[in-house]
N, C-alpha and C positions, 0 to 999 in steps of 0.2 A: 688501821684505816679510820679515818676520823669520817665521822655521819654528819649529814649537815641537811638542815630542815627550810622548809618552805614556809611564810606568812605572805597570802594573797589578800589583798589589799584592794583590788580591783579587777574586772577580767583578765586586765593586760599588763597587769603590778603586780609582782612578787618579792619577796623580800628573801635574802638566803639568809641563814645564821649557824649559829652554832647553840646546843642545850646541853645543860646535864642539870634533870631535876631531881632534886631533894627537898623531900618532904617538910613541912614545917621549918625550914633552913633559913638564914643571910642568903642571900644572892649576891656574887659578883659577877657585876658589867664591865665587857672591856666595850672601847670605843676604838676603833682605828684612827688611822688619820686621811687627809684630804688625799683623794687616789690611790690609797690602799688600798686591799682587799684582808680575807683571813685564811690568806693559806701564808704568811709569814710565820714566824715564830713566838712570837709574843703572844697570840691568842692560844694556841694549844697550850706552851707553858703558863700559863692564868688556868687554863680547863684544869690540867692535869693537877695543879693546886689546888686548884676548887675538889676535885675529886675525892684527894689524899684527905682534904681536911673537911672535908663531910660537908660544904656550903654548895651551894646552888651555882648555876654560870650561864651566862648569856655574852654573847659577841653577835653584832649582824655587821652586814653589807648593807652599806647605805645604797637605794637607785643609781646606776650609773658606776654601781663599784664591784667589783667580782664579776658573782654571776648574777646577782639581782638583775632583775629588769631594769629599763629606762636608759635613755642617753646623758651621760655626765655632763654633758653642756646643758642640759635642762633642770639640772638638779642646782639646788641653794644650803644653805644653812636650815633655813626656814624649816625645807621640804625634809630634809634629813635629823633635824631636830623631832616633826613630827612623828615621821617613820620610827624613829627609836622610841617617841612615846609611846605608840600606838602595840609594840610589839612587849614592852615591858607591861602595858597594862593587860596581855593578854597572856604572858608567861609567868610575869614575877608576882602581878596579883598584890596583894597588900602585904606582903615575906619585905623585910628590912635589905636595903641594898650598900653594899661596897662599890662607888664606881670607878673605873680604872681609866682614864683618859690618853692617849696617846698623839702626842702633836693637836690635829685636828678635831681628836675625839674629845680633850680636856674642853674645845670651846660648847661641843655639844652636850657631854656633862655638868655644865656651867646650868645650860639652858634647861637639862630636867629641871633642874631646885623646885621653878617656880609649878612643875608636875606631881612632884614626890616628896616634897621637903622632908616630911614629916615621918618617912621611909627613909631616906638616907642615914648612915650610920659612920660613915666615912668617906674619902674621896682622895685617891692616886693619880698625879701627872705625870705626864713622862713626857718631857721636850713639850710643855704646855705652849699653844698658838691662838689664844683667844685673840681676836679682832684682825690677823695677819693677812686677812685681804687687802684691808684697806692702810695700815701698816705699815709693812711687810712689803703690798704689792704697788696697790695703787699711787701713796706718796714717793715710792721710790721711782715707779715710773719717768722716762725722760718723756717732755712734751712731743715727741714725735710718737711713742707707744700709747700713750694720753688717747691721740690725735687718730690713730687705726684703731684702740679698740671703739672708741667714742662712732666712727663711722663703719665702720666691718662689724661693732655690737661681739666682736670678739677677737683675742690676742695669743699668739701661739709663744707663751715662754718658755725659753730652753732654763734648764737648770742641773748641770750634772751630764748627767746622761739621761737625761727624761723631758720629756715639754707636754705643757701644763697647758689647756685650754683653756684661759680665762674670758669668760664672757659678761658681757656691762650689768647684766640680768645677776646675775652672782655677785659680783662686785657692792653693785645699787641694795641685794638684800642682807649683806654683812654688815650694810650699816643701819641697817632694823634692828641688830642682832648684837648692839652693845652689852658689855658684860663688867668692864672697868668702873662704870660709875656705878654700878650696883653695890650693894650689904647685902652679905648674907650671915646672920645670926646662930644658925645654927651649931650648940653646940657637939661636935664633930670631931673628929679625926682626920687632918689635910694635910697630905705629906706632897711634895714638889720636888722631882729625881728632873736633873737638867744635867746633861752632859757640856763639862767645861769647853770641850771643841765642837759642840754646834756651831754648824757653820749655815743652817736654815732661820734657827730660831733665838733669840738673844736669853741669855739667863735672866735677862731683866722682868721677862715676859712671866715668867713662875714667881717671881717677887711680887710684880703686881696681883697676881691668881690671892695669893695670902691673905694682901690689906684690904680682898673682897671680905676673906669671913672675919668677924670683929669676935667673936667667942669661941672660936675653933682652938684646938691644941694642935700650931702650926710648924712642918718642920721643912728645912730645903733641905736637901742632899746634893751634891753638887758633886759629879763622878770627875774624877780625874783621867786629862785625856779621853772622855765620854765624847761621842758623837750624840747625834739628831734622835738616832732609831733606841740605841741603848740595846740590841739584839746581839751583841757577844754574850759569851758566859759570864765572862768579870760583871755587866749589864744586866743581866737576866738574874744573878745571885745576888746585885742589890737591891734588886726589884724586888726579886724573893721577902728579901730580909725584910724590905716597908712595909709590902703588904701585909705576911704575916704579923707586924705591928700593929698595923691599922683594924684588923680581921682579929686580933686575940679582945 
């Protein structure tokens, strides 16, 4: 049974996550992505690593995801950005960090640097989606979708078998929340795992993530026949293999 912890934030904000701490250790951060939660597979197999090989591990629920408080329509980058600072400076403390990005969590990874730099030790994508609101959604939008969320301030997209609440508020703050025309210098360890059959996210998207760090030892892995999530075993065992690269 996997435990899962509370950071309150305000009377009516709470944050859920996941811990396992280790003393004087690395910490690895997973991120989810946009409308996940963590009860998928990818964050227990990260714990469970973290466990075996003696490092530190933190995973949360963004507002609006899981069981955290807040409604998803009110939530941003911005606000989710925060939330993960606020909970790393109160668990990870000044312990050196691995951070693990998934889809949407790679663009909130992006966004600690300018918190942690100097703490970071490495940095894992998995189906990385920096800027994919505006992208992703917005540019692809037909002028009639434009045109309801512009007036309704919000748009119900189907995608799969899921639909996505996009609201103008969210939209309007992804593009606060550039990350492409940044440098980031630090020298690092940046590994980029993209499944060749995404069909969410383009592998072009982890190419770009690269030409951000200019000193980094940068590598793509590019799964064959890989999906968006990367949550088979064949996914999960290359996962394995980077991290443990990135983390030795």
């Amino acid at each position: 049974m996997t435990k899962f912890y509370y950071l309150k934030l305000s009377k009516s904000k709470k944050i859920r996550y996941l811990k396992h701490i280790q003393k004087d250790s690395d910490y690895i951060v997973f991120l989810h992505g946009f409308m996940s939660d963590l009860e998928g597979k990818k964050p227990k197999f990260f714990l469970n690593f973290a466990k075996k090989n003696k490092l530190g591990f933190i995973a949360l629920e963004y507002s609006g995801h899981g069981k955290s408080t807040g409604k998803f329509i009110e939530g941003n980058i911005s606000k989710w950005t925060r939330e993960t600072y606020l909970l790393l400076k109160k668990t990870v403390k000044k312990n050196k960090i691995f951070f693990i990005g998934s889809s949407m969590g790679a663009w909130i990874s992006l966004n600690q640097f300018k918190f942690f730099k100097n703490q970071i030790k490495g940095f894992l994508g998995i189906g990385s989606a920096p800027e994919f609101l505006e992208n992703l959604m917005w540019k692809k939008f037909t002028i009639k979708m434009k045109a309801e969320i512009i007036k309704k301030r919000i748009y119900h997209l189907k995608h799969g078998d899921y639909t996505y609440p996009i609201t103008l508020q969210l939209l309007r703050d992804g593009r606060k929340n550039k990350v492409f025309n940044k440098k980031i210098r630090s020298k690092i360890k940046v590994t980029m795992v993209h499944g060749q059959k995404d069909d969410v996210v383009p592998v072009s998207y982890s190419k770009k993530i690269l030409k951000i760090f200019t000193n980094a030892k940068k590598k793509l892995v590019i799964v064959k026949n890989g999906d968006h999530s990367l949550s088979s075993n064949k996914g999960l065992k290359i996962l394995k293999k980077e991290i443990k690269l990135i983390t030795s």
